[in-house]
C-alpha positions as CSV (number, residue, x, y, z in Angstrom):
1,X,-69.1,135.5,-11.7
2,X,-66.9,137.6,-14.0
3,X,-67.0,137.9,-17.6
4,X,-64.6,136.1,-19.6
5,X,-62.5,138.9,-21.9
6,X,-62.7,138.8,-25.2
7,X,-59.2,139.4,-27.1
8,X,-59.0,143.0,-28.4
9,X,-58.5,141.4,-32.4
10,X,-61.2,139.8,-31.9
11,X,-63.7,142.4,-31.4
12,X,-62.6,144.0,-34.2
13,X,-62.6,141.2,-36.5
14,X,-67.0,140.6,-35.3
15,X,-67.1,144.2,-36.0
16,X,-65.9,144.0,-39.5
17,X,-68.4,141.2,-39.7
18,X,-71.2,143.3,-38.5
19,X,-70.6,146.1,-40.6
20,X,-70.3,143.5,-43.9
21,X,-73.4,141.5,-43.0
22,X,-71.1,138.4,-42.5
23,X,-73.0,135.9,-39.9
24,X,-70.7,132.8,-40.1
25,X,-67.6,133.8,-37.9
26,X,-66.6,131.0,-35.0
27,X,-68.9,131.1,-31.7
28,X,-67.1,132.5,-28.6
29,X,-66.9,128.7,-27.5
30,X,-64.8,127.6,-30.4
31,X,-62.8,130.4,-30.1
32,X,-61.7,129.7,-26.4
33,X,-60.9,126.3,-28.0
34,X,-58.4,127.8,-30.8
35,X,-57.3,129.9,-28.2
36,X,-55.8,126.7,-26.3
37,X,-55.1,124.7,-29.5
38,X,-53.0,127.2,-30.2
39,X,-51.0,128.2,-27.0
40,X,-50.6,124.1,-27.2
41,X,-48.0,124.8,-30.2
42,X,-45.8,128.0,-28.9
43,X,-43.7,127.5,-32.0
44,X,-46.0,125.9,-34.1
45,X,-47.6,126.6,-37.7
46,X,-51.3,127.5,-37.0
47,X,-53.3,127.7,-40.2
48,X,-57.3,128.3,-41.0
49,X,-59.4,127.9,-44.0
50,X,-62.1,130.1,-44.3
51,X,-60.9,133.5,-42.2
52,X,-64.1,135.6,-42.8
53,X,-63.7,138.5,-41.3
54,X,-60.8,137.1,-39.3
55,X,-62.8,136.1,-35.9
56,X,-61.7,132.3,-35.8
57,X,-58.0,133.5,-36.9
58,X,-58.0,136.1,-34.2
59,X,-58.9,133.4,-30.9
60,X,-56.1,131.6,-32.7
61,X,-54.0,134.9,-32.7
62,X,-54.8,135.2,-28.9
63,X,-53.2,131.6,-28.4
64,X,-49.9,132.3,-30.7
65,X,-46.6,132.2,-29.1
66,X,-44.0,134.1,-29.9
67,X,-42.6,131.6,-31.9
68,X,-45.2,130.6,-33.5
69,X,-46.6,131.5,-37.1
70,X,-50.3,131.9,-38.5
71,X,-51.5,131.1,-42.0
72,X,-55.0,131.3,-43.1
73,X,-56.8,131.5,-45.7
74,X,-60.1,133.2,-47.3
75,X,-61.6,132.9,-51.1
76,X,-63.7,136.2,-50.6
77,X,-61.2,139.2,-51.2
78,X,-63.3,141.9,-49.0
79,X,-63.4,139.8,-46.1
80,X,-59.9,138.9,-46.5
81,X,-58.9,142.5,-46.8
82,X,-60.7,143.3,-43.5
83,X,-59.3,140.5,-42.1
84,X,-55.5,141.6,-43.2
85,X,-56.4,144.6,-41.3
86,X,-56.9,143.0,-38.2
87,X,-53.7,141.7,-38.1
88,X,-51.1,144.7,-39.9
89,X,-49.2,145.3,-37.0
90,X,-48.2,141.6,-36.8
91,X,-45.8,139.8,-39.3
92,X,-46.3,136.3,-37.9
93,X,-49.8,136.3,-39.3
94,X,-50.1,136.4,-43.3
95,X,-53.9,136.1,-44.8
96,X,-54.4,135.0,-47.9
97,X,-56.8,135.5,-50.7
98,X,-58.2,132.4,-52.4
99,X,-58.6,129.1,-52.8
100,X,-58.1,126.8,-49.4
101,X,-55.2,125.0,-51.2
102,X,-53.1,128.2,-51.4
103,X,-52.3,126.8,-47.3
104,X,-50.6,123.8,-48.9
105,X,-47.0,125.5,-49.7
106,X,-46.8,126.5,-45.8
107,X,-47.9,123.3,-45.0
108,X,-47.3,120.8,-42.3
109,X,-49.4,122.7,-40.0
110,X,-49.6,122.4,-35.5
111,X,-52.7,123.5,-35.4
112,X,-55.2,123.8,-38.8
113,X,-58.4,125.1,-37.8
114,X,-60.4,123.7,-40.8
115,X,-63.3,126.1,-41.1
116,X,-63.9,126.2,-44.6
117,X,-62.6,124.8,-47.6
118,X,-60.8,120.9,-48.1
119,X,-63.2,120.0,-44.9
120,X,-65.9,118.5,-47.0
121,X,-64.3,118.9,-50.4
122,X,-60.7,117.0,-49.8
123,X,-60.9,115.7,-46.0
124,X,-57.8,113.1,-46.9
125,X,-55.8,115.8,-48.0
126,X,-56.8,118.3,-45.2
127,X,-55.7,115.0,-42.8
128,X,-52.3,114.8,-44.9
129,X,-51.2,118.6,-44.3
130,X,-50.8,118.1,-40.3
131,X,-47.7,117.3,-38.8
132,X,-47.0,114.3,-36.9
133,X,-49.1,115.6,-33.4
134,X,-50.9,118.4,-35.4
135,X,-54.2,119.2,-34.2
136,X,-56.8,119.2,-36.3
137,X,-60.4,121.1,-35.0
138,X,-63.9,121.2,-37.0
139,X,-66.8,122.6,-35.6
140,X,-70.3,123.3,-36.9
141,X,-71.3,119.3,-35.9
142,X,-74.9,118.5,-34.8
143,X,-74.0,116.6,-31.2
144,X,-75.7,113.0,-32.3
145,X,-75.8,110.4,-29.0
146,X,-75.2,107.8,-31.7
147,X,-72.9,105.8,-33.3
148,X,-72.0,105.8,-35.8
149,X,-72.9,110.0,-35.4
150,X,-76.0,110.8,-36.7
151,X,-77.1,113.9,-38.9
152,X,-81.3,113.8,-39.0
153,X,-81.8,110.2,-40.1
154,X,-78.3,110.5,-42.0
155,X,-75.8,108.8,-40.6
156,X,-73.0,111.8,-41.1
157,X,-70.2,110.8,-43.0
158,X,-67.9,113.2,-42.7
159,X,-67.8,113.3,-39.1
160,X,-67.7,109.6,-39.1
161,X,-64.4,110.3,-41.4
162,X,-62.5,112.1,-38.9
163,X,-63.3,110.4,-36.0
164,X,-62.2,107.1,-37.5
165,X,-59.8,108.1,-39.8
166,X,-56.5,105.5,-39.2
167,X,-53.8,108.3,-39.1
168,X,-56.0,110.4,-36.3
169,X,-57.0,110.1,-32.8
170,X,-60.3,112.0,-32.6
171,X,-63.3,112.9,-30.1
172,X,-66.4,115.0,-30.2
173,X,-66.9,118.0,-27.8
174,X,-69.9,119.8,-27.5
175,X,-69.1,123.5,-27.6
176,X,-72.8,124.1,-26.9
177,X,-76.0,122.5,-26.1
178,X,-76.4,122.3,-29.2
179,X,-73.5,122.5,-31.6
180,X,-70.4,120.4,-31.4
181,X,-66.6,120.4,-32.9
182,X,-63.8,117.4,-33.7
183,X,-60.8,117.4,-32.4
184,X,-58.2,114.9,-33.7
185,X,-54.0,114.4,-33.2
186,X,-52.6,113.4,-36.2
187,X,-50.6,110.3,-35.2
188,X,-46.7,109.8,-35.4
């Protein structure tokens, strides 16, 4: 069976990470994910919280149509430097340095990867900045085979937030044996 490739961008970005130390880009499984949420919204606003090194925000990259824009964001200013570098060549992509709520100004957003901050801080407001049939994808989830979704003995709030939040319709996916993701449509 052949290889699945790996977008050029991102094997840069995990090589920025390596050389930084970094160890909490996107898994190639969430990536392929982006990669279709993405290509879902040809001429769509795609934003990220929490680039890193710019792996998540390159799958997304390798999903962008033509028309198509990405914003994302990143508090750290050395990994958002690398991650600028990533993407120089390309004006559709602009990566910010700061808080997650500098992504509200280009906001309402196709696609928001939400990686890193508003997820657990502000989750109403991260569900307000998607357009009507904006996707919405969360990973690093615990698969729980209960319900309401477990975390340890913990039933886990958050997820239980998104996947019955009134303005979404949500589902779990694993992404692999042992790790999971959200993905909701914001409702018209």
């Amino acid at each position: 069976m052949a290889e699945r490739a790996v977008p050029s961008r991102v094997v840069a970005a995990e090589r920025a990470a390596s050389e930084l130390g970094f160890t909490l880009s996107c898994i190639p499984e969430v990536g392929r994910l982006l990669k279709l949420a993405a290509a879902s919204k040809p001429h769509g606003v795609v934003a990220e919280s929490g680039t890193g090194t710019g792996v998540g925000a390159a799958w997304l990259h390798s999903g962008l149509g033509a028309g198509a824009r990405l914003v994302t964001v990143e508090r750290d200013e050395e990994l958002a430097r690398r991650a600028a570098g990533v993407f120089a060549d390309d004006d559709r992509v602009s990566v910010l340095t700061g808080d997650w709520r500098l992504l509200e100004r280009h906001a309402p957003f196709d696609v928001f990867f939400c990686d890193g901050g508003g997820k657990r801080e502000d989750p109403e407001r991260v569900v307000d900045l998607l357009a009507p049939g904006g996707l919405l994808v969360l990973d690093d989830f615990t698969p729980s085979s209960h319900w309401p979704p477990r975390h340890g003995d913990e039933v886990d709030e958050l997820r239980l937030f998104y996947l019955t939040h009134p303005s979404l319709d949500a589902t779990e996916v694993l992404t692999t044996p042992s790790t999971s993701a959200v993905i909701a449509a914001r409702r018209p």
